[in-house]
N, C-alpha and C positions, 0 to 999 in steps of 0.2 A: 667695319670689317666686310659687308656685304659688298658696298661698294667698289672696296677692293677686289672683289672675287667677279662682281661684275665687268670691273676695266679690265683685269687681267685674262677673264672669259672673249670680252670683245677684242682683246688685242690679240690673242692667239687665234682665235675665229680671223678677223682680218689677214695676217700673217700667212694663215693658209691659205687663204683665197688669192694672195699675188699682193698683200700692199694696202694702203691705204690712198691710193691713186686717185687722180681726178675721175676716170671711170668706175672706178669700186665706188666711189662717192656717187656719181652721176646714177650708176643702176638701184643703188638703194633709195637715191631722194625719187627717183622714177619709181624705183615699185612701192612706195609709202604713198604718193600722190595717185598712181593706178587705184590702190587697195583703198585707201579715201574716198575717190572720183567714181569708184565701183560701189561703195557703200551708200555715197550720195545718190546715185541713181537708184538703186535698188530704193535704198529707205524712203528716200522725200519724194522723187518723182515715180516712181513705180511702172520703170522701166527696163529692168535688167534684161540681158538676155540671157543669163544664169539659171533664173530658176521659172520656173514655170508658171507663175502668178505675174512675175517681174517684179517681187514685194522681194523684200531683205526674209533671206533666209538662211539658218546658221550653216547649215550642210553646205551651200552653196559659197558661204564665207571660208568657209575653214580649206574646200576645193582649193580656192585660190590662194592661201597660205601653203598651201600644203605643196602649190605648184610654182609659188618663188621660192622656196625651200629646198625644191629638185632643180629649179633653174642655179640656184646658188652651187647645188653639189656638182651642178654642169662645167660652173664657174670651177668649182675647186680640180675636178679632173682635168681639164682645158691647162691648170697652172702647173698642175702634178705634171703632165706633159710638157711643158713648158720646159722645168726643169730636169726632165731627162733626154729634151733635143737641145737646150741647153741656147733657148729663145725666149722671146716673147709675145711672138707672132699668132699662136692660138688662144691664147689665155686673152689680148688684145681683144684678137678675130670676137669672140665668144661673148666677151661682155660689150660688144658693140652692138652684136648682134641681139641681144638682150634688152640695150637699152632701147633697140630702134622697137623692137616687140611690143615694148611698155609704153615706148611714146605713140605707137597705136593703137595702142588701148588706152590709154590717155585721151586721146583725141576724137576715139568711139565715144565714149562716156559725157566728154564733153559735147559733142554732136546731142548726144541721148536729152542733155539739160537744154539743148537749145541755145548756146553759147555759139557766135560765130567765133573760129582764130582768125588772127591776122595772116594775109599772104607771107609774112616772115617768115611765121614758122609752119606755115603748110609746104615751102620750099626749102624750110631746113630739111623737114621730114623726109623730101621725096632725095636731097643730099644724100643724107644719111644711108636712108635706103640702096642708092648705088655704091656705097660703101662699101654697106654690108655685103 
């Protein structure tokens, strides 16, 4: 029964947000791997630039939940708009814009561990960015 109540919580949550879209997809696997790659640096390497030690601290965790949460509700006003221009063009715009955010902070974090990227995705990124 919970489970239940959890699929049918996810899928209305989805449903508002514009879909279950390759980008609805892309922004969530991006802020799950930010909010990891952000925890990783914090905790193991102790280098955040979050919190003022640069050590894993909850205050500093929860900031960032609390700011793909407002990013999300960006996402859902951008769709609401959508549907009263009677497009798709901002709801689009909005979660592209989002993923390019998280894919630089992604790539901060990963800097921060000392991890080189590949030229691929260091010129997906800057793509993307003229996208945006």
């Amino acid at each position: 029964m919970a489970l239940t109540g959890i699929a049918l919580s996810g899928a209305f949550i989805t449903d508002l947000l514009g879909g279950w879209d390759t980008g609805l997809q892309s922004l969530f696997i991006f802020m799950a791997i930010d909010y990891t790659t952000g925890l990783i640096v914090a905790g193991v390497f102790k280098k955040s630039q979050k919190s003022k030690r640069g050590a894993l601290e909850s205050y500093a965790a929860w900031k960032g939940l609390l700011r793909k949460g407002m990013s999300l509700a960006v996402v859902l006003i951008a769709c609401r708009l959508d549907l009263l221009l009677q497009t798709t063009i901002i709801r689009d715009a909005t979660v592209i814009a989002y993923v390019v955010n998280e894919l630089l902070s992604i790539t901060e974090n990963i800097g921060l561990m000392g991890v080189p990227l590949p030229k691929i995705i260091t010129n997906a990124i800057e793509a993307l960015k003229e996208r945006e």
